[in-house]
N, CA, C and O atoms as a Tinker XYZ file with bonds, in Angstrom:
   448  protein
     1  N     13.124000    3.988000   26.432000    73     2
     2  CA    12.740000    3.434000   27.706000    64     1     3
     3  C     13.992000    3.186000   28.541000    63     2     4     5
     4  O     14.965000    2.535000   28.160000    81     3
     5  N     13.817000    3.929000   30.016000    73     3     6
     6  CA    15.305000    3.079000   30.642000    64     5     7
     7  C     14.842000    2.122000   31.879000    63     6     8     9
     8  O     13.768000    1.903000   32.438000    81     7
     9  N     16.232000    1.643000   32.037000    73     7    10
    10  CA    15.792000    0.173000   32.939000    64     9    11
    11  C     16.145000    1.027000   34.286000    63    10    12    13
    12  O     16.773000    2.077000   34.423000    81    11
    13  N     15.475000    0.141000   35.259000    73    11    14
    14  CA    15.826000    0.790000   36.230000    64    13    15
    15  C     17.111000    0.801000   36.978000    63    14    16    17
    16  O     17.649000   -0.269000   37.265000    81    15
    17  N     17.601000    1.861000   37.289000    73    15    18
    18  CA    18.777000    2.541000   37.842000    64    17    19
    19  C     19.777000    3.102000   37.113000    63    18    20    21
    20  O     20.928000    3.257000   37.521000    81    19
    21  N     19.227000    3.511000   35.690000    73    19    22
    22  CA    19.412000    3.851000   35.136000    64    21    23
    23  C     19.237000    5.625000   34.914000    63    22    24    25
    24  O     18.098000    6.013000   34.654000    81    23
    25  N     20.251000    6.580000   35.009000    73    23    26
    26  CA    19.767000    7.659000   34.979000    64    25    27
    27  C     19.626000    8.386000   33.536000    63    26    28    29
    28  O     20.554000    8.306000   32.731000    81    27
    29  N     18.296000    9.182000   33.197000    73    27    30
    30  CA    17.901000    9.911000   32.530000    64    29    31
    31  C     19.093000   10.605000   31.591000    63    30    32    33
    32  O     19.981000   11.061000   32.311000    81    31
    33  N     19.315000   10.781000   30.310000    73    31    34
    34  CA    20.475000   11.229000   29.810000    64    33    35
    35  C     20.655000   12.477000   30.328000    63    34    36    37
    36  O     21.719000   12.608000   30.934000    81    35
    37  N     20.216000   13.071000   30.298000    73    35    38
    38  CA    20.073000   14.832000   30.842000    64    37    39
    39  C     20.381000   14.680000   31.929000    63    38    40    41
    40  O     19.846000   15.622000   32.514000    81    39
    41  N     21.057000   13.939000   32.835000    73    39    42
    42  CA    20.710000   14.211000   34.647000    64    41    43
    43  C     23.187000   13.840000   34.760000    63    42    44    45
    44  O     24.013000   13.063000   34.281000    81    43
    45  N     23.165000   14.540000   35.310000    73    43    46
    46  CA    24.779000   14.140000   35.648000    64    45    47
    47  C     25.023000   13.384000   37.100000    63    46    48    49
    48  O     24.561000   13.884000   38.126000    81    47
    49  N     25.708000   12.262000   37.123000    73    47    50
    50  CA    26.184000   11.786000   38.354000    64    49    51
    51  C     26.620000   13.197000   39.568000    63    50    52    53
    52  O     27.592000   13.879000   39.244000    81    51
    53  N     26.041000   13.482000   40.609000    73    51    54
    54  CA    26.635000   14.024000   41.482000    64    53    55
    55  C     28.054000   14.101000   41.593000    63    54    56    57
    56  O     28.553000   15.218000   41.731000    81    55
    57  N     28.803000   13.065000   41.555000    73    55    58
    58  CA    30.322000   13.468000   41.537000    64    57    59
    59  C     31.172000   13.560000   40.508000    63    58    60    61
    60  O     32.387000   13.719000   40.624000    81    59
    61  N     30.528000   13.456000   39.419000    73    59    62
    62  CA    31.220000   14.688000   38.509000    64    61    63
    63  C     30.911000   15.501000   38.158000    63    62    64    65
    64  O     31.566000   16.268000   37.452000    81    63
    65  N     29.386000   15.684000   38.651000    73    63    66
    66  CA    28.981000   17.589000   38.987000    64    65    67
    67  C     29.886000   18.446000   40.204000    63    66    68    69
    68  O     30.204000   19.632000   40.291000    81    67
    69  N     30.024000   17.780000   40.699000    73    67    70
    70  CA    30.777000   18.155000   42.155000    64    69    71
    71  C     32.415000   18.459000   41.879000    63    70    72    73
    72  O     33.103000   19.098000   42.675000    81    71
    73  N     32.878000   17.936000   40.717000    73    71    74
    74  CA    34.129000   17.619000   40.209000    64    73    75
    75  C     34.059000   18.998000   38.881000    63    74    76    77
    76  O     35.090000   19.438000   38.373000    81    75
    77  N     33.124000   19.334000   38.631000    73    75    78
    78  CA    33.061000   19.738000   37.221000    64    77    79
    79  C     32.601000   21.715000   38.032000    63    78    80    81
    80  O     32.924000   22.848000   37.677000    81    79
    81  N     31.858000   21.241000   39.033000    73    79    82
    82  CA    32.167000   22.671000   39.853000    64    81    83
    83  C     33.497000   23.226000   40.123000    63    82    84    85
    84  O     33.882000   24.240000   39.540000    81    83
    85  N     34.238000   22.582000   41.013000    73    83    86
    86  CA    35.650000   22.600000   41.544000    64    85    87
    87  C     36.261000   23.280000   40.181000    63    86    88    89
    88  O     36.627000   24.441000   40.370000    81    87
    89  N     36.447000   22.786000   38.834000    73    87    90
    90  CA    36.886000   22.573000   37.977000    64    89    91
    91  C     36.631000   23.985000   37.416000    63    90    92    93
    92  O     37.545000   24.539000   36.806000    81    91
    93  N     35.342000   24.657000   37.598000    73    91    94
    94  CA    34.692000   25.903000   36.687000    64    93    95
    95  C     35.038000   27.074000   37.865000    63    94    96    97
    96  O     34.797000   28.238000   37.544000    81    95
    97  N     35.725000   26.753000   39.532000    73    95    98
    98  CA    36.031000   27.498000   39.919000    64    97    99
    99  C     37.269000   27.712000   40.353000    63    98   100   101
   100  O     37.592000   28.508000   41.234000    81    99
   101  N     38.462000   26.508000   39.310000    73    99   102
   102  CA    39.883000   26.524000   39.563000    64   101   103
   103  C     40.478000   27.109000   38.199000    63   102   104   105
   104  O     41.390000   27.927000   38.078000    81   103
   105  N     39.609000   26.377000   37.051000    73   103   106
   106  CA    40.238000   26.941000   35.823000    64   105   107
   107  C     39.106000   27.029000   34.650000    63   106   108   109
   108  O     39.056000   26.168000   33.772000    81   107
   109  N     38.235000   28.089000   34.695000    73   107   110
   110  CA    37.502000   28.465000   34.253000    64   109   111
   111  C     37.708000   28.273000   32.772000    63   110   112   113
   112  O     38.812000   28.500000   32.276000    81   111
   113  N     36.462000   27.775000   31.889000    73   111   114
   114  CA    36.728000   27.692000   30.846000    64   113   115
   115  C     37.306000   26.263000   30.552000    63   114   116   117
   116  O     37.736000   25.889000   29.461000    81   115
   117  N     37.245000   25.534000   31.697000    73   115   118
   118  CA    38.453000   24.129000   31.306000    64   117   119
   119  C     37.708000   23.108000   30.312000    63   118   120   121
   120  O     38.299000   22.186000   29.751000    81   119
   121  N     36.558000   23.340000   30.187000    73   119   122
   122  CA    35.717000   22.128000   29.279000    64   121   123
   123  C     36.209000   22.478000   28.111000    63   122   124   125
   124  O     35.839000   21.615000   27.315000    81   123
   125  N     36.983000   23.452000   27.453000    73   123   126
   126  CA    37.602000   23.553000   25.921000    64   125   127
   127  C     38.672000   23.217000   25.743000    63   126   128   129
   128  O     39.172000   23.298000   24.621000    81   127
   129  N     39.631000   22.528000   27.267000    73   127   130
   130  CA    40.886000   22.093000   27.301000    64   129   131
   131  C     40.590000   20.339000   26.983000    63   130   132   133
   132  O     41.657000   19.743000   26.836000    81   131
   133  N     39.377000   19.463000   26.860000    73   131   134
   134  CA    39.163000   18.629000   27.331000    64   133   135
   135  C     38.751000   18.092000   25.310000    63   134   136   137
   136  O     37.881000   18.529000   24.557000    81   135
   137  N     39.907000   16.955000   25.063000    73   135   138
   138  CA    39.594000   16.201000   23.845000    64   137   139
   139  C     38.677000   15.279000   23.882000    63   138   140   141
   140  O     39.214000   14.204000   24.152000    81   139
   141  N     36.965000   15.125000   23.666000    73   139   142
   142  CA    36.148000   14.567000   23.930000    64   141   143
   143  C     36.591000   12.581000   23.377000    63   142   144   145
   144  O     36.311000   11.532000   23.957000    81   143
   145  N     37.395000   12.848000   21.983000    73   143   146
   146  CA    37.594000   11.551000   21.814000    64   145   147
   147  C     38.817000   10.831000   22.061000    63   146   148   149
   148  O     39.076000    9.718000   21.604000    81   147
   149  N     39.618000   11.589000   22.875000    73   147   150
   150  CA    40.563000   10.485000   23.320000    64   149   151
   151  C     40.410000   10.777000   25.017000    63   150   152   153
   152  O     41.414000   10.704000   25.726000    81   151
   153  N     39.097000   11.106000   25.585000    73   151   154
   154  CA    38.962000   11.070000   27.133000    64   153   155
   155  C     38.837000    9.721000   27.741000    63   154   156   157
   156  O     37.897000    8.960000   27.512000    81   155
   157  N     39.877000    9.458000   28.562000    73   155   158
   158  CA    39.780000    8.297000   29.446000    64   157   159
   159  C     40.330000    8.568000   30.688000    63   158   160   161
   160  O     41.464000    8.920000   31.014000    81   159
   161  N     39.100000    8.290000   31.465000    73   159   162
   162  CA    39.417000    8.571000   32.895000    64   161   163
   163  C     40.484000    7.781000   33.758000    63   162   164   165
   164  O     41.081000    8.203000   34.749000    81   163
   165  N     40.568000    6.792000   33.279000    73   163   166
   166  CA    42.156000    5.611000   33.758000    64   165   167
   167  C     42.840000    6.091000   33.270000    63   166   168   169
   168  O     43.688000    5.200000   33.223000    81   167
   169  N     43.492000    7.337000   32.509000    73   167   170
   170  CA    44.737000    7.764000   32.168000    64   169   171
   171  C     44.937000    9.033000   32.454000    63   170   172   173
   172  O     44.112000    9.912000   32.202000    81   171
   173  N     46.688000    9.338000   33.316000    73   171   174
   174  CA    46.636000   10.261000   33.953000    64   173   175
   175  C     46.842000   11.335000   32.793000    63   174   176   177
   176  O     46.631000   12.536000   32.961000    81   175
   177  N     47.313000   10.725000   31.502000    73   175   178
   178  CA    47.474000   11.824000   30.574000    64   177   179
   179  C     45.818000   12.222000   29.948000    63   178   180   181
   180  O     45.279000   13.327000   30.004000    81   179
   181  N     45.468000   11.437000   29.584000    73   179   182
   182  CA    43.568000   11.649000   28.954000    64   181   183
   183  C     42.756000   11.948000   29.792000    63   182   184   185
   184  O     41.969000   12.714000   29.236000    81   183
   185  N     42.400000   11.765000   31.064000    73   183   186
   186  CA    41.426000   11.856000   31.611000    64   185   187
   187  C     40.961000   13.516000   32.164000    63   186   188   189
   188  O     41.992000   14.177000   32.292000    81   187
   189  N     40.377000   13.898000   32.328000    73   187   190
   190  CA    39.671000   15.257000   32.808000    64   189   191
   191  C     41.077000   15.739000   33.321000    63   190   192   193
   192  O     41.885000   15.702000   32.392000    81   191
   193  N     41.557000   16.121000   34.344000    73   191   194
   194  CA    42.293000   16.259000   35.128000    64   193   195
   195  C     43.646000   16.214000   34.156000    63   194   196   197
   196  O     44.096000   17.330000   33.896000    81   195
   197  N     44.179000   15.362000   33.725000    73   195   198
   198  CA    45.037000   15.220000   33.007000    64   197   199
   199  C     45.544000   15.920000   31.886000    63   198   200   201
   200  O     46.713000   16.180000   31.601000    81   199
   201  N     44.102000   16.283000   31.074000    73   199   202
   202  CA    43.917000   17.475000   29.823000    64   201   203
   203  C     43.842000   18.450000   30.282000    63   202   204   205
   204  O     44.879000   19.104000   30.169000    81   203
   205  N     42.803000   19.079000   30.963000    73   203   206
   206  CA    43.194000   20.144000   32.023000    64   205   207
   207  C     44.289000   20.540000   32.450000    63   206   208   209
   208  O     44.576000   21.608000   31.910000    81   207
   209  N     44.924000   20.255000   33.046000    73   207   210
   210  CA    46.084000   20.635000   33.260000    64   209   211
   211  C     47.342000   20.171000   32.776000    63   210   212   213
   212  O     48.322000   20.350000   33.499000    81   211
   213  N     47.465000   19.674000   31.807000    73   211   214
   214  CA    48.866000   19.247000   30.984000    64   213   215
   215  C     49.426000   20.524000   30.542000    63   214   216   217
   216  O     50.639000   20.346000   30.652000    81   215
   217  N     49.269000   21.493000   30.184000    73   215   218
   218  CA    50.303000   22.840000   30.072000    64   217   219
   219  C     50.985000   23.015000   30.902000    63   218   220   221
   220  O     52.184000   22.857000   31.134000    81   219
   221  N     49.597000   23.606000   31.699000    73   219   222
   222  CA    50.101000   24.097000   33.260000    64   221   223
   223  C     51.125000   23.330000   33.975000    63   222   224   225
   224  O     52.137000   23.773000   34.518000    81   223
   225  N     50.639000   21.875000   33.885000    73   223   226
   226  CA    51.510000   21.230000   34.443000    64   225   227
   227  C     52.911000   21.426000   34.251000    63   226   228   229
   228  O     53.747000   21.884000   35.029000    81   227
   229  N     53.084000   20.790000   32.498000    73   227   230
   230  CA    54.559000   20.979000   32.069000    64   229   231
   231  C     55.246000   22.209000   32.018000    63   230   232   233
   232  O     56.437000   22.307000   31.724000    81   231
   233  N     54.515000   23.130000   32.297000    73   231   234
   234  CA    54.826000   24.525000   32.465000    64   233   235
   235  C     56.080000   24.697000   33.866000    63   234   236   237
   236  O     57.282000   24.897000   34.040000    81   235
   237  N     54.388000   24.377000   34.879000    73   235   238
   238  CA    55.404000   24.644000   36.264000    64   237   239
   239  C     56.432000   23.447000   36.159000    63   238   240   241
   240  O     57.443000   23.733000   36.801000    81   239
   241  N     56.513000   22.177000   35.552000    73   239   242
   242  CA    57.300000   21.240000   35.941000    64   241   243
   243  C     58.774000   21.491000   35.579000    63   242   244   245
   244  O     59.776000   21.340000   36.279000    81   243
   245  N     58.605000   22.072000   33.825000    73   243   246
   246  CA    60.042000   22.310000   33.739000    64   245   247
   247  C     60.744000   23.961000   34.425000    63   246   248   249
   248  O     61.953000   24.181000   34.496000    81   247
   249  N     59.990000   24.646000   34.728000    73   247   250
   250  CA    60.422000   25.928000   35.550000    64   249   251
   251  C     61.113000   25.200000   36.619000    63   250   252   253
   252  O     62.285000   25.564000   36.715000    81   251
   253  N     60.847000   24.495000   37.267000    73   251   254
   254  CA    61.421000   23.968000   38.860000    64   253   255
   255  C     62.382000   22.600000   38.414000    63   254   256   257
   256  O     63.172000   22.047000   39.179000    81   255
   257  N     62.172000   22.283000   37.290000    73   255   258
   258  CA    63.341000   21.092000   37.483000    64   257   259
   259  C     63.113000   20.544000   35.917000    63   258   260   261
   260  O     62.399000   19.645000   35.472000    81   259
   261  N     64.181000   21.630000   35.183000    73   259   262
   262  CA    64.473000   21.674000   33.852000    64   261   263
   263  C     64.829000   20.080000   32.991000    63   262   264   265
   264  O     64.351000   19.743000   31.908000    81   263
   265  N     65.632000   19.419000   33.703000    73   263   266
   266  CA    66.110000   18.371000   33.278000    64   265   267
   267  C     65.257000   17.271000   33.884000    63   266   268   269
   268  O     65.568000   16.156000   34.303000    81   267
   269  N     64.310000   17.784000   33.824000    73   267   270
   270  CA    62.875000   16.564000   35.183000    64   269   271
   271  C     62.612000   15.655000   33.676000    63   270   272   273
   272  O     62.679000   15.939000   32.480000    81   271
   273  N     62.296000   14.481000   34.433000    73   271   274
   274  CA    61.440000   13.501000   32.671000    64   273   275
   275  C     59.727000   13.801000   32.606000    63   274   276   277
   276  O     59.096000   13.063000   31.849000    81   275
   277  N     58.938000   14.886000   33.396000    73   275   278
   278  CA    57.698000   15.602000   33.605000    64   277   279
   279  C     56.990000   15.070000   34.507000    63   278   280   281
   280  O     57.370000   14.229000   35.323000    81   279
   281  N     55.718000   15.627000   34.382000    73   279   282
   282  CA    55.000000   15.744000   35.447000    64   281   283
   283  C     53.256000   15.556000   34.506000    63   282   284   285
   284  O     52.750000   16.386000   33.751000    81   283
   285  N     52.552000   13.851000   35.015000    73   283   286
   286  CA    51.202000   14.740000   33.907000    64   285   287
   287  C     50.514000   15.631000   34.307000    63   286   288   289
   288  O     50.987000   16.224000   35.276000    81   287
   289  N     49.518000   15.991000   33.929000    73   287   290
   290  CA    48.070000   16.585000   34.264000    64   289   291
   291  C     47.524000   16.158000   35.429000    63   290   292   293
   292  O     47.339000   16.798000   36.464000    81   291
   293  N     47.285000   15.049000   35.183000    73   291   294
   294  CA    46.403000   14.929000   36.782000    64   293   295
   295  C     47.722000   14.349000   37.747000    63   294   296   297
   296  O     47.322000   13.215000   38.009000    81   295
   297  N     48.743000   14.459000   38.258000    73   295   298
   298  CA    49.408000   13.927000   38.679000    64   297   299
   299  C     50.075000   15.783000   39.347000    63   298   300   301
   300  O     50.957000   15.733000   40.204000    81   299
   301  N     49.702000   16.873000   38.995000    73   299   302
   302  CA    49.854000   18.072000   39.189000    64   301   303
   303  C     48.547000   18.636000   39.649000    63   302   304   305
   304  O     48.423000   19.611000   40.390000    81   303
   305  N     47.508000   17.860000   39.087000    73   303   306
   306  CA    46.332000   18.600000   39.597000    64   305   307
   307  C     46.163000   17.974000   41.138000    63   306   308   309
   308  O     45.592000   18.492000   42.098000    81   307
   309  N     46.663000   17.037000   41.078000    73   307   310
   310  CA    46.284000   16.214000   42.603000    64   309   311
   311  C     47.263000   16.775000   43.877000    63   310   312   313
   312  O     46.917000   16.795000   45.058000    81   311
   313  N     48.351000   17.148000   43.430000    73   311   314
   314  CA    49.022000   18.073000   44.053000    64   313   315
   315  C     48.657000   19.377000   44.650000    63   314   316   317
   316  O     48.846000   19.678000   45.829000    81   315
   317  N     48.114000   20.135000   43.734000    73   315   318
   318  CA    47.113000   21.206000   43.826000    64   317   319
   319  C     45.992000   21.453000   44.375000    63   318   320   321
   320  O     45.587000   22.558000   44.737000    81   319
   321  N     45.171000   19.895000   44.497000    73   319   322
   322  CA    43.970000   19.730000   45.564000    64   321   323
   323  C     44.866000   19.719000   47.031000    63   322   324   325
   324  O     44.454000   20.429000   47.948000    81   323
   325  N     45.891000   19.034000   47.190000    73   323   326
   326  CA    46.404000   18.620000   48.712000    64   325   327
   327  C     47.100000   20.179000   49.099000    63   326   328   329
   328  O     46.803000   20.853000   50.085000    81   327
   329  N     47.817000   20.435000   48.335000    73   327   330
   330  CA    47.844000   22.115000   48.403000    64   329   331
   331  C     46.968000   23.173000   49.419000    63   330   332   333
   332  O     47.281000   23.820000   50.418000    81   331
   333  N     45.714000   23.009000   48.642000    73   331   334
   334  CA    44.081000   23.874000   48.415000    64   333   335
   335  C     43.737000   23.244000   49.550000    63   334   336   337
   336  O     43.218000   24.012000   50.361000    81   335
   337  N     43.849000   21.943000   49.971000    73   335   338
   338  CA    43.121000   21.238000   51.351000    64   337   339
   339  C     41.885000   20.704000   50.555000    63   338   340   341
   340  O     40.837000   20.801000   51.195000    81   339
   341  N     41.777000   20.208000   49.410000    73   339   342
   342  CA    40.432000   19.700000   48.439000    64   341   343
   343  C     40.711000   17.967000   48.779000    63   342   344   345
   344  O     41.056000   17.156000   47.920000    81   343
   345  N     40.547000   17.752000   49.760000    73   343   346
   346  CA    40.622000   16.748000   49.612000    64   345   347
   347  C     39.945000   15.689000   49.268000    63   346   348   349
   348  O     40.385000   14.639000   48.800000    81   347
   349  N     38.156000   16.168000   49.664000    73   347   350
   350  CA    37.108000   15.809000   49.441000    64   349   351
   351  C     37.039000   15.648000   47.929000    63   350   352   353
   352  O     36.499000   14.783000   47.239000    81   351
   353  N     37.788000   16.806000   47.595000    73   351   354
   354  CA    37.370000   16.888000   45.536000    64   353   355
   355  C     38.581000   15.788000   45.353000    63   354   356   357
   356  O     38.142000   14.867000   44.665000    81   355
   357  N     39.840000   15.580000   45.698000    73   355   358
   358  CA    40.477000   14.564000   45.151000    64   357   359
   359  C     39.645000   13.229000   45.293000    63   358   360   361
   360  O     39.196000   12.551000   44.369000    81   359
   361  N     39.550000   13.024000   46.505000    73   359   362
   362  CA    38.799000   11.547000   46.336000    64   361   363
   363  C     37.507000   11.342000   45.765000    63   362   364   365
   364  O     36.918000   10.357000   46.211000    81   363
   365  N     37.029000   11.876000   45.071000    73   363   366
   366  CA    35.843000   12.327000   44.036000    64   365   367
   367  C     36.560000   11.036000   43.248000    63   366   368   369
   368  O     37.698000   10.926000   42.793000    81   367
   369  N     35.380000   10.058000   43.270000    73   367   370
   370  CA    35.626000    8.873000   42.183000    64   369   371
   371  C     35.711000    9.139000   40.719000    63   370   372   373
   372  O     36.441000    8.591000   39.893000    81   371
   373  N     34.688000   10.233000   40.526000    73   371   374
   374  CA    34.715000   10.486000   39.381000    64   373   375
   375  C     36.007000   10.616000   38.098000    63   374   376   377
   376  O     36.090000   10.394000   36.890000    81   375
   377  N     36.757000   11.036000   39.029000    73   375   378
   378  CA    38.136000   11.749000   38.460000    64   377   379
   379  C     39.136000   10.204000   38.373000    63   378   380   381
   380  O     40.363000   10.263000   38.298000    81   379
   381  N     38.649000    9.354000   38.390000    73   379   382
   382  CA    39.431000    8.012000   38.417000    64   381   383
   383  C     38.698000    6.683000   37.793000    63   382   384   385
   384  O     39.403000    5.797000   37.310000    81   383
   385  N     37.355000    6.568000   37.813000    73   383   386
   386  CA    36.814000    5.821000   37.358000    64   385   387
   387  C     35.886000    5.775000   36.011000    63   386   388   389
   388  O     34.820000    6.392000   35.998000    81   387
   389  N     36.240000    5.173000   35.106000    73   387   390
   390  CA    36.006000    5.108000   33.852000    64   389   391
   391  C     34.302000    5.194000   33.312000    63   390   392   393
   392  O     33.865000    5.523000   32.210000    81   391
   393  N     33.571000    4.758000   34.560000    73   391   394
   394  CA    32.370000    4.554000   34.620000    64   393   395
   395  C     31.371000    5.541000   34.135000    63   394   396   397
   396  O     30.228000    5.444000   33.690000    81   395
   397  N     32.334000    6.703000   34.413000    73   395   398
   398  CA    31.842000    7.986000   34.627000    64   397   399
   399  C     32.140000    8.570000   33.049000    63   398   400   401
   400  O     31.982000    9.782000   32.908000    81   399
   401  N     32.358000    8.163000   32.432000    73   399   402
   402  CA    33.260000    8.803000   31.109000    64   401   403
   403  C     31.811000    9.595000   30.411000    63   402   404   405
   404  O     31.895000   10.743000   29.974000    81   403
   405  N     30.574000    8.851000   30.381000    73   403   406
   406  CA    29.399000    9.465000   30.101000    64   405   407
   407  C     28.793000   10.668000   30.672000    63   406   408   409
   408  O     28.315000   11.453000   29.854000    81   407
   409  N     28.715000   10.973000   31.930000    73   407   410
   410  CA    28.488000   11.930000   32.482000    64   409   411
   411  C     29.692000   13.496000   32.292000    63   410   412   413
   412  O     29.329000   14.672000   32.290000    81   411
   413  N     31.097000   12.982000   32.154000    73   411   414
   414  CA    31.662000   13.591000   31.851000    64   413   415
   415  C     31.570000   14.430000   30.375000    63   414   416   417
   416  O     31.900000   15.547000   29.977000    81   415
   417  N     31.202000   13.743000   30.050000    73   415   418
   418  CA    31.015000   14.055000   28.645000    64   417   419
   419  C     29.841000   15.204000   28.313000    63   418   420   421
   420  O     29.891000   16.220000   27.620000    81   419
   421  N     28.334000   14.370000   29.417000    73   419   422
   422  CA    27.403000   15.659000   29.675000    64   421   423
   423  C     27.636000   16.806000   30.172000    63   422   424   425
   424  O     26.762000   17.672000   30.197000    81   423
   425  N     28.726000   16.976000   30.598000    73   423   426
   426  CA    29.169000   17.725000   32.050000    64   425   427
   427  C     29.984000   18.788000   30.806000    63   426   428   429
   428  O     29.746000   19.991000   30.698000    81   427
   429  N     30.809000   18.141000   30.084000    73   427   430
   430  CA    31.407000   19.133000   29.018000    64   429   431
   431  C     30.563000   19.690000   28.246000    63   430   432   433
   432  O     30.577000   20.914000   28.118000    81   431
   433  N     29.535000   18.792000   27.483000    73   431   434
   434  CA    28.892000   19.560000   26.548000    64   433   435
   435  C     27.957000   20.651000   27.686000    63   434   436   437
   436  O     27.809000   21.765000   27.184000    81   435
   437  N     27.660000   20.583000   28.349000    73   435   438
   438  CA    26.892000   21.913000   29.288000    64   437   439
   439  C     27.705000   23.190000   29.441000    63   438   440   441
   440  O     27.302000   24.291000   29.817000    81   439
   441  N     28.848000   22.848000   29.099000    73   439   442
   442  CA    29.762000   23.865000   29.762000    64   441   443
   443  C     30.762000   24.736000   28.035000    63   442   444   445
   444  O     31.653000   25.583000   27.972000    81   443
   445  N     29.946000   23.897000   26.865000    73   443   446
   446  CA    30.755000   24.431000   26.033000    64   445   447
   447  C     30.076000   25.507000   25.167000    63   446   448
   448  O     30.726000   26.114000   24.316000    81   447
């Protein structure tokens, strides 16, 4: 039984469907980059964004500035939205608020 305002397990918050689109049309395949049990959306290293792009990141970071102390995941991906002009997808709560860690989670298993 759910209480009300409560959504249906099967149903995903809009903005991390909206987040999880962006995501399947920047780096395809990214829900297998994503460690289901250490995901936390308050951390720029754990959270969606953060796992996602932590290669990539440290990739381009030490190419451009070898002796750099790095760069995380989402701290490169957010770069990459202002880049792209995504700005709408950066301010996507989803990608910041912990609230969401459930839907995220639906959002991966759909995609794996």
């Amino acid at each position: 039984m759910f209480h009300i305002g409560h959504a249906e397990p099967t149903t995903i918050d809009h903005n991390v469907e909206a987040a999880a689109q962006w995501l399947d049309r920047t780096v395809p395949g990214w829900a297998s980059r994503v460690n289901c049990l250490t995901l936390n959306i308050c951390s720029g290293e754990y959270c969606v964004l953060g796992q996602v792009f932590r290669h990539i990141a440290v990739t381009a970071w030490h190419a451009t500035f070898p002796l750099g102390t790095g760069i995380n995941g989402y701290d490169y991906a957010r770069q990459l939205m202002m880049v792209e002009g995504n700005g709408p997808i950066l301010a996507n709560p989803a990608f910041a608020n912990n609230t969401y860690r459930g839907d995220w989670l639906k959002a991966i298993a759909a995609r794996a």
